[in-house]
Each structure stands twice: as C-alpha cells, then as structure tokens.
TIVO-2410 file (N, C-alpha, C; in nm, 3 decimals):
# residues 80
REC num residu      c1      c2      c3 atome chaine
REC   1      X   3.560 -19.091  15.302     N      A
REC   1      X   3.475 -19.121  15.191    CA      A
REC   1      X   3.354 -19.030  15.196     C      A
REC   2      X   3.312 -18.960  15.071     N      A
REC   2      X   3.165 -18.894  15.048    CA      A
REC   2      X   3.096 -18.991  14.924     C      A
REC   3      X   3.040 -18.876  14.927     N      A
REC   3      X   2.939 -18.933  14.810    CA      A
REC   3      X   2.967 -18.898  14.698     C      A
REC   4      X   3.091 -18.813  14.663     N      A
REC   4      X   3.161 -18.816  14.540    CA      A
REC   4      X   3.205 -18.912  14.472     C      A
REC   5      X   3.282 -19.003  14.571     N      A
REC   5      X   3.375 -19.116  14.548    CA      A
REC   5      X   3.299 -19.202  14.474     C      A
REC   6      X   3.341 -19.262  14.365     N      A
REC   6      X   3.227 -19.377  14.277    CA      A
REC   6      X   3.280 -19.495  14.354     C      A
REC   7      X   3.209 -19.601  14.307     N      A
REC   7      X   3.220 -19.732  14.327    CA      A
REC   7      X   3.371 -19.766  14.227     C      A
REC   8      X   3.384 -19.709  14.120     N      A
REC   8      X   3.493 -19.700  14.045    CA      A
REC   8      X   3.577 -19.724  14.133     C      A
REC   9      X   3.586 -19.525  14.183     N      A
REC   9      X   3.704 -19.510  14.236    CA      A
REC   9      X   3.745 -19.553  14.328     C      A
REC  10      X   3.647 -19.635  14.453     N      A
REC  10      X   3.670 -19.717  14.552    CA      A
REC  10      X   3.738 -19.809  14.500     C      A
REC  11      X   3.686 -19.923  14.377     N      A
REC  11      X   3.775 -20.042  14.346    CA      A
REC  11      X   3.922 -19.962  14.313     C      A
REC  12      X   3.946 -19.867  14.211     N      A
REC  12      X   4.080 -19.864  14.184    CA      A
REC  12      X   4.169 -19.790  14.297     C      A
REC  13      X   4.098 -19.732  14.414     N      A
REC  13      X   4.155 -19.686  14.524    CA      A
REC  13      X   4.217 -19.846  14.632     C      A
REC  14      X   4.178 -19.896  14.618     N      A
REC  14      X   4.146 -20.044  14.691    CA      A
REC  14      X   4.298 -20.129  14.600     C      A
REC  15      X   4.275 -20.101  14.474     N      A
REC  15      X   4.377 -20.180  14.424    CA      A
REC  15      X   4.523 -20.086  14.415     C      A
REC  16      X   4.459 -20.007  14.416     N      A
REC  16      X   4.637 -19.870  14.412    CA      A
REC  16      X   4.700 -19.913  14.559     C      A
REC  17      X   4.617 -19.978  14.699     N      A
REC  17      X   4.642 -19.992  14.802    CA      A
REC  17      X   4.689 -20.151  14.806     C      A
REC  18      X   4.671 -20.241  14.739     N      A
REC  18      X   4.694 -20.374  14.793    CA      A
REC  18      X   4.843 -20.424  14.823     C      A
REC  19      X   4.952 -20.319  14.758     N      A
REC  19      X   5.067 -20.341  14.853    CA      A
REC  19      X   5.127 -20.305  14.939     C      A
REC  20      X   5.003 -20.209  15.015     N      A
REC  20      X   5.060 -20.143  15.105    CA      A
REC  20      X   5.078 -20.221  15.233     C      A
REC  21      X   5.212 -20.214  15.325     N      A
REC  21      X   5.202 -20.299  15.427    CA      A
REC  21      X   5.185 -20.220  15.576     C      A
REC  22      X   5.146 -20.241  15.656     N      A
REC  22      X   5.112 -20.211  15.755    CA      A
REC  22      X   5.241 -20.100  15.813     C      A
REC  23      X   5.350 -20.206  15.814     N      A
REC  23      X   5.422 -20.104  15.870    CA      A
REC  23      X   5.449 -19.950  15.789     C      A
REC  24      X   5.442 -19.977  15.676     N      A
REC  24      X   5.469 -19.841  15.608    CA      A
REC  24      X   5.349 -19.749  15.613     C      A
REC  25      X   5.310 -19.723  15.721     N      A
REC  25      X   5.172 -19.669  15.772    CA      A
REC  25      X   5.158 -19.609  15.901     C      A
REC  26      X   5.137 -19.454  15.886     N      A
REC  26      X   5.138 -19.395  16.039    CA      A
REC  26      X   5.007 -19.387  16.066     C      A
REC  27      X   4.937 -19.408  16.145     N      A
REC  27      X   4.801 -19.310  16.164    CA      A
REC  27      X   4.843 -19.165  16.270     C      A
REC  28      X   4.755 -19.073  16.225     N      A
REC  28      X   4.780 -18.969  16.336    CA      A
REC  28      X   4.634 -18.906  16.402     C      A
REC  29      X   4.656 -18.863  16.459     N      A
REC  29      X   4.572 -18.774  16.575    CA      A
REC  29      X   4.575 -18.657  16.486     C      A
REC  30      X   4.454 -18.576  16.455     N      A
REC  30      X   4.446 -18.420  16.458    CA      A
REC  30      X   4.505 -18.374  16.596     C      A
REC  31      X   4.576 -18.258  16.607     N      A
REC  31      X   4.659 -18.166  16.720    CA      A
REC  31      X   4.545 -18.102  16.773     C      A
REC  32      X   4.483 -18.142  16.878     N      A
REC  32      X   4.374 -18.041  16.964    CA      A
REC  32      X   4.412 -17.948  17.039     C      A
REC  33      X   4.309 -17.901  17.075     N      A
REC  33      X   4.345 -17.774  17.169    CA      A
REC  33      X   4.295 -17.816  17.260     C      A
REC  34      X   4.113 -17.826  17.217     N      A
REC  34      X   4.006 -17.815  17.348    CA      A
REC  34      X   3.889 -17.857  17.303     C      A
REC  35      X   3.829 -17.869  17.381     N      A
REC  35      X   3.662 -17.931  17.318    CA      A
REC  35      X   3.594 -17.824  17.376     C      A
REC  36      X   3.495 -17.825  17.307     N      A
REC  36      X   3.343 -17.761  17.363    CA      A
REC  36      X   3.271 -17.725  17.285     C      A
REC  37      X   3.183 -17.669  17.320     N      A
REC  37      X   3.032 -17.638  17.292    CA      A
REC  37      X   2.989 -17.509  17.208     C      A
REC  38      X   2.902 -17.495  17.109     N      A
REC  38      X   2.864 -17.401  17.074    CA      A
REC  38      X   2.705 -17.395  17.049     C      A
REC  39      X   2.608 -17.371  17.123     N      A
REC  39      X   2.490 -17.384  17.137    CA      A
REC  39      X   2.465 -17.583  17.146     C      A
REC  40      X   2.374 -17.636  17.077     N      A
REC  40      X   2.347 -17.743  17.074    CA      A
REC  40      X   2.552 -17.862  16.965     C      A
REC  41      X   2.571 -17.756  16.954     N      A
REC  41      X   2.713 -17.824  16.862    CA      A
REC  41      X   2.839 -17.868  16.951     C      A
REC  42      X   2.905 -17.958  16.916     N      A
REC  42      X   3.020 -18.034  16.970    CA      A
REC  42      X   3.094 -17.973  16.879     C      A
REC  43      X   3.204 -17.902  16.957     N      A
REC  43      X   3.349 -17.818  16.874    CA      A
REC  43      X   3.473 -17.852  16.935     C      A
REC  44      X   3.547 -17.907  16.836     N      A
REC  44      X   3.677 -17.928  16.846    CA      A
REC  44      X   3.777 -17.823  16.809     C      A
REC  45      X   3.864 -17.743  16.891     N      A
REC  45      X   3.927 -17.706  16.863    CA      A
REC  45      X   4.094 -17.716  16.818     C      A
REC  46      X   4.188 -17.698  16.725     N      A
REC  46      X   4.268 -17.772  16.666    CA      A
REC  46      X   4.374 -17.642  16.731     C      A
REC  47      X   4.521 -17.730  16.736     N      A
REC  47      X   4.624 -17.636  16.783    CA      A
REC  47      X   4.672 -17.612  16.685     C      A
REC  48      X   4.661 -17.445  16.646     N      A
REC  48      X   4.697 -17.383  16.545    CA      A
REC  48      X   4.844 -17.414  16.488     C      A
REC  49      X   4.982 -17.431  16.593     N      A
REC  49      X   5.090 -17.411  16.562    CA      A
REC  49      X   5.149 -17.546  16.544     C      A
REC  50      X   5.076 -17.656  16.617     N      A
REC  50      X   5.078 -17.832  16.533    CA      A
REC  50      X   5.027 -17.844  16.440     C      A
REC  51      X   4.922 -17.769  16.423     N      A
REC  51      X   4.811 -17.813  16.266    CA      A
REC  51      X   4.903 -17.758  16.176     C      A
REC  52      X   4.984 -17.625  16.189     N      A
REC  52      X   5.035 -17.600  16.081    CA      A
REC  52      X   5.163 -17.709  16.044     C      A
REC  53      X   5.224 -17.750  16.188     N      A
REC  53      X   5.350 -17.882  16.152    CA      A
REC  53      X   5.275 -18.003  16.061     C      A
REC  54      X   5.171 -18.009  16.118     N      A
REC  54      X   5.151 -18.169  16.067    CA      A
REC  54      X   5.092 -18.124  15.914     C      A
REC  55      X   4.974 -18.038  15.869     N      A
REC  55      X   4.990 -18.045  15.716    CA      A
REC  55      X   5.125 -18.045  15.629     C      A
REC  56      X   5.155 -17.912  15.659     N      A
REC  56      X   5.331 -17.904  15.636    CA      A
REC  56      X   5.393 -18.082  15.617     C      A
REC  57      X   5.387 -18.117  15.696     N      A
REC  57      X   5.457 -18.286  15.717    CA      A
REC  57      X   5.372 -18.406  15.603     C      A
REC  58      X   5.257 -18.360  15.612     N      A
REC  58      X   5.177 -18.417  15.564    CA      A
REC  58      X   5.195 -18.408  15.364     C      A
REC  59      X   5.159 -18.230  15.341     N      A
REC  59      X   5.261 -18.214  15.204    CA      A
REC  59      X   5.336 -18.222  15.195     C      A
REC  60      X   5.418 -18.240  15.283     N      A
REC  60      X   5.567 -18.298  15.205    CA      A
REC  60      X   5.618 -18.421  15.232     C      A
REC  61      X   5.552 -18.531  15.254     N      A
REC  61      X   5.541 -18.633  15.260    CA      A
REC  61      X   5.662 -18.708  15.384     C      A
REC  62      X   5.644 -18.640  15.493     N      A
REC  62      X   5.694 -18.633  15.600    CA      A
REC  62      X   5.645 -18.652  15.755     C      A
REC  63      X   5.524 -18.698  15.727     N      A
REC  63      X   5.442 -18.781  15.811    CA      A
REC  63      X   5.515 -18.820  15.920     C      A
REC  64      X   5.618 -18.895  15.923     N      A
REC  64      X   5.721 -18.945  16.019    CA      A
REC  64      X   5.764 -18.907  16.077     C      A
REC  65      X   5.833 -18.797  16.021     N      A
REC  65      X   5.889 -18.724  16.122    CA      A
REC  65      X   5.814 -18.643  16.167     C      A
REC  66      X   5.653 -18.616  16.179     N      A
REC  66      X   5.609 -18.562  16.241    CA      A
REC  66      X   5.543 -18.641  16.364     C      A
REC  67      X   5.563 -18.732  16.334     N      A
REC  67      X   5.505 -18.837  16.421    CA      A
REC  67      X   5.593 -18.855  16.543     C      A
REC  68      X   5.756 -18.840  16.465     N      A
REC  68      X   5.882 -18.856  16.563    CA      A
REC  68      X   5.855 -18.744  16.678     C      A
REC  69      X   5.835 -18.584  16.665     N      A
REC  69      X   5.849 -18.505  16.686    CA      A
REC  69      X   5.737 -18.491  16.782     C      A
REC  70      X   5.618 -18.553  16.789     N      A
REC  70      X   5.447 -18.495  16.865    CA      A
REC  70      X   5.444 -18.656  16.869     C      A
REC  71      X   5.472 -18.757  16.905     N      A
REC  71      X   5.473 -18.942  16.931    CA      A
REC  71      X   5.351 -18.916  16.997     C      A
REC  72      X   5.276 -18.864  17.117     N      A
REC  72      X   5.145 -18.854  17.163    CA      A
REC  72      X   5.017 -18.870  17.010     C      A
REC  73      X   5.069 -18.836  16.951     N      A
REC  73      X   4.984 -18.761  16.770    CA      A
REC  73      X   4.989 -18.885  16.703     C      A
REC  74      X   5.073 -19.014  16.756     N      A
REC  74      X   5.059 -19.120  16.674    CA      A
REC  74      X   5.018 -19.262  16.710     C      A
REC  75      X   4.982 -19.324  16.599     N      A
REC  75      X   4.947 -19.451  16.622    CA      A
REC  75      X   5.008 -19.536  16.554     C      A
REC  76      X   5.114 -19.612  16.577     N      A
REC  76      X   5.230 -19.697  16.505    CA      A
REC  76      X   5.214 -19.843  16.529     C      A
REC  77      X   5.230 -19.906  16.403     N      A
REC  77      X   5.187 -20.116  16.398    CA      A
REC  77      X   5.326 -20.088  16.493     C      A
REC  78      X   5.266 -20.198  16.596     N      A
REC  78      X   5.414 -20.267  16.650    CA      A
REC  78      X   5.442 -20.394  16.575     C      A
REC  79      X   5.566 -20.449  16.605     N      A
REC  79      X   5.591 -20.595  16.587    CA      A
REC  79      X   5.642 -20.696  16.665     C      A
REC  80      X   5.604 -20.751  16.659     N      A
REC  80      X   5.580 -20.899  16.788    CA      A
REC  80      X   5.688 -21.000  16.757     C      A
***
C-alpha cells in the first residue's frame, strides 16, 4: 500500500478479496543473494536467476509452481 491507493480502492480491493480462501494462497520470499551495507544503507541483494523465475511465475500466474520448485521461497496454510 502507498499513498496512491484511495480509501475507495482499499474498500473495493477488500471486497474483490472476500472469497478468497486461505488455502488458495502462496506467500513467497523475494530470492536473495546477500545483505549488506552501503554507507549508512541496509542493501538487499536479490538472486538475479530466481528473480527472473519467480516474476516469470508470478506473470503467468504460476506462483505454484514456483513455489514447488524453490519450497525454501515459500510460505504455505497447512491443514490440521
């Protein structure tokens, strides 16, 4: 969220979401490289040749199987 987003678009973002169920939901990890420093700055560096899998996965609405493929990269609802 920025400061673009209206209050609008929060409610109708909120309601485009209310059937979404948990399980149909990956979270992922950005693909790192490395951390560090650049003067007073905290830098993350991203692994070029995952970042390119997971957008890729990401536009083409393939999330999953990128998740299948890098499982470290994910965060999946279990069920009990």
């Amino acid at each position: 969220m920025d400061d673009t987003l209206s209050n609008g678009g929060q409610r109708s973002l909120a309601f485009d979401l209310r059937g979404l169920r948990p399980s149909a939901v990956t979270f992922l990890n950005a693909p790192v490289a490395g951390l560090s420093r650049d003067g007073a700055q905290s830098v993350v560096y991203l692994d070029g040749s995952r970042s390119t899998d997971l957008w890729a996965a990401l536009h083409a609405g393939t999330a999953d199987g990128y998740a299948d493929h890098y499982p470290a990269d994910a965060l999946r609802a279990t069920t009990r």
